[in-house]
N, C-alpha and C positions, 0 to 999 in steps of 0.2 A: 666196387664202389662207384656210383655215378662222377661223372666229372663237367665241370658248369663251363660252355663254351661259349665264346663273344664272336661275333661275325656282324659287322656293320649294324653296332646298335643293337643287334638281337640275342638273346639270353636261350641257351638251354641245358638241361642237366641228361644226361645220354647215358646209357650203358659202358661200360669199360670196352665193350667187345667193338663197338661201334667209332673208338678212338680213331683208328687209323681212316674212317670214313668223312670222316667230319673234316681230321687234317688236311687230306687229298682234295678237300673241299675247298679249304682257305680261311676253314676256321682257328681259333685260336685256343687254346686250354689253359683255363686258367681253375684254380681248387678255390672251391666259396669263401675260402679265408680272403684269397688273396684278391676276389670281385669285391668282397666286402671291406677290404683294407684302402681300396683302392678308388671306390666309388667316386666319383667328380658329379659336382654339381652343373647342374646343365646351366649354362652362362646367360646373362639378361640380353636381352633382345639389342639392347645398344651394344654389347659387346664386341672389341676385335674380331675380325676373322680367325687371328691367332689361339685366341680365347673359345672358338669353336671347334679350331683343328684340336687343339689339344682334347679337350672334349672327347673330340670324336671319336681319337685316338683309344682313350681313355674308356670307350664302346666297345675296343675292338677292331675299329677301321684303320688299316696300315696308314702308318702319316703322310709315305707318296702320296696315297688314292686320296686323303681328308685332304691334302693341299694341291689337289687337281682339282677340288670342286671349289667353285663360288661361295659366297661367305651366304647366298641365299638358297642353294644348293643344301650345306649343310643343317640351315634352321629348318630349313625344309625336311630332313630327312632324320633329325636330332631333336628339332624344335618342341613346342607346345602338338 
């Protein structure tokens, strides 16, 4: 059964076999239930920086790495 992974914002659905490549990666495994339970709305452009980290998070991006970057960094990489 394929398995849908998040890695900084990007989406993919992979082979089972392919699991431990993705992890060694630094991607993240999550089962489409739980991307789609889970989904966050991408924040208004006025928004906190916090408001974007969580976001980010919320992509896939560990929260060290989303609170190492600039709150223009993130819209830049999250944004429109």
């Amino acid at each position: 059964m394929p398995v849908l992974y998040h890695s900084a914002g990007r989406r993919r659905v992979v082979p089972d076999h392919s699991e431990k490549a993705y992890k060694a990666a630094g991607w993240q495994i999550r089962s489409p239930e739980q991307s789609d339970a889970g989904a966050a709305t991408r924040p208004d452009e006025t928004a906190l920086k916090a408001g974007w980290v969580d976001f980010a998070v919320s992509e896939g991006m560990g929260r060290s790495e989303a609170e190492a970057l600039t709150k223009a960094e993130l819209k830049e990489r999250f944004g429109a």
